[in-house]
C-alpha positions as CSV (number, residue, x, y, z in Angstrom):
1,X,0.3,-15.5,27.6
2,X,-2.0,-14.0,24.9
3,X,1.0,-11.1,23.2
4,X,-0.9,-8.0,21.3
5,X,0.9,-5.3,19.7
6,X,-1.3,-1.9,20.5
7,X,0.2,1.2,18.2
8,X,-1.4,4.5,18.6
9,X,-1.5,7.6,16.1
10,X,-0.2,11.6,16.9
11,X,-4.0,11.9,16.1
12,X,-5.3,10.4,19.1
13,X,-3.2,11.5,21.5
14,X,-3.3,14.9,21.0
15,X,-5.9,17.4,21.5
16,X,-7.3,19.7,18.2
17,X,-5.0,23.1,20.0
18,X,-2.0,20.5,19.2
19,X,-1.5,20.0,23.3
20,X,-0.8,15.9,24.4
21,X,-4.2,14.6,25.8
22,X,-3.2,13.4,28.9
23,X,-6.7,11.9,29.5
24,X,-6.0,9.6,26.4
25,X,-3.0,8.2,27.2
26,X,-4.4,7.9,30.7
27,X,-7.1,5.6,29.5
28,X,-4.9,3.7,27.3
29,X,-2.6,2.8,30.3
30,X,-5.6,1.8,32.1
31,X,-6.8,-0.7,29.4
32,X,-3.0,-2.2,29.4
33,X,-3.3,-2.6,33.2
34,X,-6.6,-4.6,33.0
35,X,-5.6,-6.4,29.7
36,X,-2.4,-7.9,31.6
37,X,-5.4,-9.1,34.6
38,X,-6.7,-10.9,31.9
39,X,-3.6,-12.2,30.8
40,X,-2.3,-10.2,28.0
41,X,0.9,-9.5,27.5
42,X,1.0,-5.8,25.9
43,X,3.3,-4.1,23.5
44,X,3.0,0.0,22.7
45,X,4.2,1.6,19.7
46,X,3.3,5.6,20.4
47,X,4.0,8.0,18.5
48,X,3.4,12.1,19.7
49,X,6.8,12.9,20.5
50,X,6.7,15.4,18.2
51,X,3.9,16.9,19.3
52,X,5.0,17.3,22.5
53,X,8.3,18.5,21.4
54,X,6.7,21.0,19.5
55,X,4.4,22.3,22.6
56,X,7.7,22.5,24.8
57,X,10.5,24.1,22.1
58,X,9.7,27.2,19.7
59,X,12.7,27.0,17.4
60,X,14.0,29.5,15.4
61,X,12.1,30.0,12.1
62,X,15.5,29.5,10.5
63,X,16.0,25.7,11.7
64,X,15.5,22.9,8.8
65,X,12.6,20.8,8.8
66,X,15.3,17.5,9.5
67,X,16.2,19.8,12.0
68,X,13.0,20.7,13.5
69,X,11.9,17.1,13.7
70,X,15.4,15.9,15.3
71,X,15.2,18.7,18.5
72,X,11.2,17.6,19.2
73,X,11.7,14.1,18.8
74,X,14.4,14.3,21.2
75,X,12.9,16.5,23.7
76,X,9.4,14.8,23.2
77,X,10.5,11.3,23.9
78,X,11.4,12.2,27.2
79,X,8.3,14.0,28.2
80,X,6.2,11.8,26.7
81,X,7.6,8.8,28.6
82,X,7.5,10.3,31.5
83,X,3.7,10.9,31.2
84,X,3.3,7.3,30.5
85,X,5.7,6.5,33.1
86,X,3.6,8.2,35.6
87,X,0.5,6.7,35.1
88,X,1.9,3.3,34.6
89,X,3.1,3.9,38.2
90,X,-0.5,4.0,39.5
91,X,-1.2,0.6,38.6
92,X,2.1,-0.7,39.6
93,X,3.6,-1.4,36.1
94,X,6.6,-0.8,34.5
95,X,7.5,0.7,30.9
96,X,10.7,0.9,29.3
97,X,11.8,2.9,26.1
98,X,13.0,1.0,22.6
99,X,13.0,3.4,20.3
100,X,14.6,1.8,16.7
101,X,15.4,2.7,13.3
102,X,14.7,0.9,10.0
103,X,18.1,-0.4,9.4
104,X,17.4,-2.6,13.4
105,X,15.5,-4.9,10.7
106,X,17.8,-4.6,7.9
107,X,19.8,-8.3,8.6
108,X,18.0,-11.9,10.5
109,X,20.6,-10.7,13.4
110,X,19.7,-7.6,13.7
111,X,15.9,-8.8,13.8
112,X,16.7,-11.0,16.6
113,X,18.5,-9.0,18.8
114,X,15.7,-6.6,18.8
115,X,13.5,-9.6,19.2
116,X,15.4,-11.0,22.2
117,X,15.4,-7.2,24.3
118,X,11.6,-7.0,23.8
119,X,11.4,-10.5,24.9
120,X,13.3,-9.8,28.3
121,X,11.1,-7.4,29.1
122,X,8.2,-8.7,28.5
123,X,9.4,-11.9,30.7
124,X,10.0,-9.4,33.4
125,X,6.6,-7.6,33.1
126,X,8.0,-4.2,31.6
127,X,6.0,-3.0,29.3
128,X,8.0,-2.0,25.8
129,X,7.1,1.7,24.4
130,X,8.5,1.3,21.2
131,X,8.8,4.6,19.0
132,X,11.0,5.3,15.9
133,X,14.2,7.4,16.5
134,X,13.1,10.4,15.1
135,X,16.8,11.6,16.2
136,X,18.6,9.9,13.9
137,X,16.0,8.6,11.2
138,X,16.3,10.6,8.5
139,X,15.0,9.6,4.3
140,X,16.2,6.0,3.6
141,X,16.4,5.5,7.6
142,X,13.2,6.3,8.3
143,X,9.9,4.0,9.0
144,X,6.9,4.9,6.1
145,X,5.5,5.5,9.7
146,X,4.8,3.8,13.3
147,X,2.0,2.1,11.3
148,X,4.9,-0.2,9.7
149,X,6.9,-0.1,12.6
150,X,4.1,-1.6,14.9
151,X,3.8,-4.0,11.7
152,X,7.4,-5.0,11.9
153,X,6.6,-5.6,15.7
154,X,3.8,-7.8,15.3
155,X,4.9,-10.3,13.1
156,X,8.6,-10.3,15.1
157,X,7.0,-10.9,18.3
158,X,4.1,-13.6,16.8
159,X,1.2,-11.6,18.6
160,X,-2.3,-12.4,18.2
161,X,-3.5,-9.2,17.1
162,X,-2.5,-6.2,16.1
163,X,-4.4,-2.7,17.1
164,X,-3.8,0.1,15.0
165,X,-5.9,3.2,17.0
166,X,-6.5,6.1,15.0
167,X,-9.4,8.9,15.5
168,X,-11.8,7.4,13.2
169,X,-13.6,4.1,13.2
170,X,-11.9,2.6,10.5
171,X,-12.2,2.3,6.8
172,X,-15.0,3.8,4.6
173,X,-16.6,3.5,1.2
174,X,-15.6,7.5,1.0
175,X,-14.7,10.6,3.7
176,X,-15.6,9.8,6.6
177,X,-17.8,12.6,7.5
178,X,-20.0,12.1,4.2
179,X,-23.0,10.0,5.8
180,X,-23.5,8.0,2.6
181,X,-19.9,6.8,3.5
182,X,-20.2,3.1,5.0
183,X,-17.7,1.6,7.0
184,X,-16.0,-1.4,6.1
185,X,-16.2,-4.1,8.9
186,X,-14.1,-6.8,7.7
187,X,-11.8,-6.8,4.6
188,X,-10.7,-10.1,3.5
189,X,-8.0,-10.5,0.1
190,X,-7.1,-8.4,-2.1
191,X,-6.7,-4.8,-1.0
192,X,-6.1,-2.8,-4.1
193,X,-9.8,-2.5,-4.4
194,X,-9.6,-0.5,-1.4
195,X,-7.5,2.3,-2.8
196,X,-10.3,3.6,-3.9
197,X,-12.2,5.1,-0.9
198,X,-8.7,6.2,1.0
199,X,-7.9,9.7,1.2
200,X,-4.0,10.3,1.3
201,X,-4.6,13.0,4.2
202,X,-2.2,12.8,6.8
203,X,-2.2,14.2,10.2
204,X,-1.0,17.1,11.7
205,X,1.9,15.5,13.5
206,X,2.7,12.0,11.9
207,X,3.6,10.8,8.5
208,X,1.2,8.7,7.7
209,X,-2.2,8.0,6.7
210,X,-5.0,5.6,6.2
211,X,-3.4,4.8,3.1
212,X,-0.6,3.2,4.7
213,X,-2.4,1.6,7.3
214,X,-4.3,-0.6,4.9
215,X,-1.0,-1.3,3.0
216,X,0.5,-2.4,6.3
217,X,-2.8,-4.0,7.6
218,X,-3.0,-6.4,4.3
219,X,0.2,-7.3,4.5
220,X,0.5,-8.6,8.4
221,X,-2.8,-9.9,8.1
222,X,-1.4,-12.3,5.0
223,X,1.6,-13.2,7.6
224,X,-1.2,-14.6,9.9
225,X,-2.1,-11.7,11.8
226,X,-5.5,-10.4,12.4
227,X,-5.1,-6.2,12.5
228,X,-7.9,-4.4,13.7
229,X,-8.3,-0.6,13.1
230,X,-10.4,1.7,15.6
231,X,-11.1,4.6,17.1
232,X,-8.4,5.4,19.6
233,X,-10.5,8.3,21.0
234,X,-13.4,6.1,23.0
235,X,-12.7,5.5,26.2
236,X,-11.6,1.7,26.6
237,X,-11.6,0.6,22.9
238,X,-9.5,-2.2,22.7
239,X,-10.9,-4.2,25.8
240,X,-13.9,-3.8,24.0
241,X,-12.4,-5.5,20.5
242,X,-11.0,-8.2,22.6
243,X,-14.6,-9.0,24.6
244,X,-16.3,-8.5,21.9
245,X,-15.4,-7.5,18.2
246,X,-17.9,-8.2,15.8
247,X,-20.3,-5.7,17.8
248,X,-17.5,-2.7,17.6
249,X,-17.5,-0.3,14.9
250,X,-14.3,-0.8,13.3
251,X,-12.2,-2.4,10.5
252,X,-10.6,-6.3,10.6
253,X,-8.1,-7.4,8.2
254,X,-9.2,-11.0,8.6
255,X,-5.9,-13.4,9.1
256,X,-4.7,-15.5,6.9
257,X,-3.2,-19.3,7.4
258,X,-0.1,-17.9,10.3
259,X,3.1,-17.9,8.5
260,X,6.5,-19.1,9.5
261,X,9.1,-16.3,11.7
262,X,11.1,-16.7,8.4
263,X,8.3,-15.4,6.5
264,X,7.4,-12.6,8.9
265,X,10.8,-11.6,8.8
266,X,10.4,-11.6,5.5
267,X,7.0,-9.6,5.1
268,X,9.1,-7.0,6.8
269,X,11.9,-6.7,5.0
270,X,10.6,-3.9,1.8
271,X,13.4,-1.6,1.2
272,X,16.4,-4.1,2.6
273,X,16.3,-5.6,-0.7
274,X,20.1,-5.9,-2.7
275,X,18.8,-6.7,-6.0
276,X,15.5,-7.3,-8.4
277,X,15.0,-10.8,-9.8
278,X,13.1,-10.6,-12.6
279,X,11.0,-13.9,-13.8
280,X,8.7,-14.8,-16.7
281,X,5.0,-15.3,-17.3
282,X,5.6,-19.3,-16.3
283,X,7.3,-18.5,-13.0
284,X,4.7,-16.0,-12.2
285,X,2.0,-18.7,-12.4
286,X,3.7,-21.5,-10.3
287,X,4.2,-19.2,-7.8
288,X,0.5,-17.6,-7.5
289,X,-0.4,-21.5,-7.6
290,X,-2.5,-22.9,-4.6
291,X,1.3,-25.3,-4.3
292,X,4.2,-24.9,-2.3
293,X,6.5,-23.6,-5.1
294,X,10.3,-22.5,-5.2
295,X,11.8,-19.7,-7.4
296,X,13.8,-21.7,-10.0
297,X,16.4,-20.5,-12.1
298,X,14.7,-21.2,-15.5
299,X,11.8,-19.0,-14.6
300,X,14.1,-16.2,-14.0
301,X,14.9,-13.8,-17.1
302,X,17.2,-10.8,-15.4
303,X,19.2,-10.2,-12.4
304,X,19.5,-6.5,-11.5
305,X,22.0,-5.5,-9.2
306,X,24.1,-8.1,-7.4
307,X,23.8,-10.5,-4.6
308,X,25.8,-12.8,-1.9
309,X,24.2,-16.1,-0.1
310,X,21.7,-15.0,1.6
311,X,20.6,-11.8,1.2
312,X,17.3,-10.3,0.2
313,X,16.0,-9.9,-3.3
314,X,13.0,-8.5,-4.5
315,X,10.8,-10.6,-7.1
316,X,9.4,-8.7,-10.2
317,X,7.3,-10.3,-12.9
318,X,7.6,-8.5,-17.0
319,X,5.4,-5.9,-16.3
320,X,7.5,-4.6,-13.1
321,X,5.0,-5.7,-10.6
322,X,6.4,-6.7,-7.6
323,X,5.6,-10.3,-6.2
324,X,7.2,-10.7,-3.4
325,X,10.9,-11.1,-1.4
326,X,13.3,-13.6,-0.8
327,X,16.5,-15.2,0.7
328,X,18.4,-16.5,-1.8
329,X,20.4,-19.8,-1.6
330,X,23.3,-19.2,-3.7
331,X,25.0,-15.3,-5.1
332,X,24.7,-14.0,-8.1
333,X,27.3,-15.2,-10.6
334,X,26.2,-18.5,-9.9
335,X,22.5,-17.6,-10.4
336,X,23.3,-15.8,-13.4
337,X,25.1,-19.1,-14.8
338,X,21.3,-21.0,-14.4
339,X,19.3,-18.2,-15.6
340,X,16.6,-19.8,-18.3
341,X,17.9,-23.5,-17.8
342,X,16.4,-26.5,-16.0
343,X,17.8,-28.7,-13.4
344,X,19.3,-26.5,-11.0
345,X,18.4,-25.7,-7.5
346,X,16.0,-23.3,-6.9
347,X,17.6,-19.5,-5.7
348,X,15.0,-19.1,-3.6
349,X,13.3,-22.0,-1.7
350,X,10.1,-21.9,-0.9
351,X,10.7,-21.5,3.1
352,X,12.6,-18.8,2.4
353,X,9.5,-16.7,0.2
354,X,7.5,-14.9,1.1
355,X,4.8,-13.4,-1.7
356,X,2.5,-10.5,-1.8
């Protein structure tokens, strides 16, 4: 079956007074129900359970903002799964809650036991309604947003697409609602450029932003994933993206050549990172090179922090750029005994890279 990874903003399903837009999530169920007809297999990230927490609890002023977050997160998430519970129900479907944290990616075997309990239900026609645990995330636990989660998602469960619905068409050359502002159909490489015509805004209820969304975009789309962001707020957008996307308003991150689960893993792994491997000017070329190149020890300069077999290590050229991750093949000490010489194996083999 054709898999696609939906994720929808705080933005879209909630209404301008701050209430959860029943409507919207109404619709969305109703484009999952005729998606699986035409044999999709959906997964949702939502976010809005701290919206609705918010609408249902009035704490006292005195409560922390960890706090605050914590209680409507916890009472949201039930409300807000019921909601979609209910209208699932109309068309005979199922939905079940995952909700994870950051450190559920943090090791391959934590990666795949996630992996296998969204496959299950999938195999049994449950649809997954994945959300972060706002409960327990807090700082170093948390996502950036559900914008990397539904990232993370993608590229664990190889879908075709991923659908990232916010309540503007996509990307513009500027705000939005200036109407020399043009909107960017298809982005294709480098996305630095793009940095340019993002505001940092964020919305009332979520943490993130159209910043992050291209961040997150550019980096599934280099895994092999197209991503396409739209606006969550018209009635039956993504059955319209997948009859027909080129005449949609919206912005595609154009896929690149699809890259190994490994990889994936890999492209997901930011933050998980034990140590920085610093290389030099020679290194950095071999491995922007149009070949299949490992990371040897003679292109390596400095090791900062420390390291076992198999564990992830950020790659750094002189100017503190970071390139890329990687599993290494050997621990530190013995790395550290090959830094600068030739002939030894490389620390991180190509299969195991994956570069920015």
């Amino acid at each position: 079956m054709k898999r696609i990874c939906i994720k929808i903003g705080s933005n879209v399903l909630t209404k301008s007074n701050g209430q959860i837009d029943k409507q919207r999530i109404k619709n969305i169920v109703f484009q999952i129900s005729e998606l699986k007809k035409l044999g999709y297999q959906c997964i949702l990230v939502s976010s809005g359970a701290v919206a609705v927490g918010r609408n249902k609890i009035k704490l006292d002023q005195k409560t922390d903002t960890i706090s605050a977050r914590q209680v409507w997160s916890s009472v949201g998430q039930v409300e807000l799964l019921n909601i979609y519970s209910k209208y699932l129900n109309e068309h005979n479907l199922q939905c079940a809650q995952v909700l994870v944290t950051k450190q559920d990616f943090r090791t391959r075997e934590h990666y795949l036991n996630m992996k296998n309990c969204i496959s299950s239900l999938l195999s049994n026609e449950v649809l997954p309604v994945i959300n972060e645990n706002d409960a327990v995330s807090v700082t170093a636990l948390m996502f950036t947003d559900n914008d990397e989660l539904s990232g993370l998602i993608a590229s664990m469960m190889d879908c075709k697409a991923l659908y990232l619905l916010s309540n503007i068409n996509g990307i513009y050359t500027g705000n939005p609602e200036d109407p020399n502002a043009k909107l960017l159909k298809t982005i294709n490489g480098d996305i630095n450029r793009l940095k340019q015509y993002i505001t940092t805004k964020k919305s009332n209820f979520g943490r993130g932003g159209m910043l992050t969304k291209c961040s997150i975009a550019g980096r599934i789309a280099k895994s092999g994933i197209p991503v396409h962001i739209a606006n969550g707020s018209m009635d039956n957008i993504v059955l319209d993206l997948i009859a027909d996307h080129e005449n949609v308003d919206h912005t595609e991150f154009i896929a690149y050549k699809k890259a190994s689960t490994v990889k994936q893993w890999l492209a997901g792994s930011d933050g998980f990172e034990k140590a920085h491997v610093m290389i030099n000017p020679g290194a950095e070329e071999a491995l922007n090179s149009n070949n299949a190149t490992s990371l040897l020890p003679i292109g390596i300069t400095e090791i900062k922090g420390t390291f076992e077999k198999g564990d992830i290590v950020k790659i750094m050229n002189q100017a503190g750029k970071v390139l890329g991750l990687g599993k290494t093949s050997y621990n530190k000490i013995k790395a550290e005994q090959h830094i600068g010489k030739s002939g030894a194996r490389p620390l991180v083999h190509y299969d195991f890279l994956f570069l920015y």
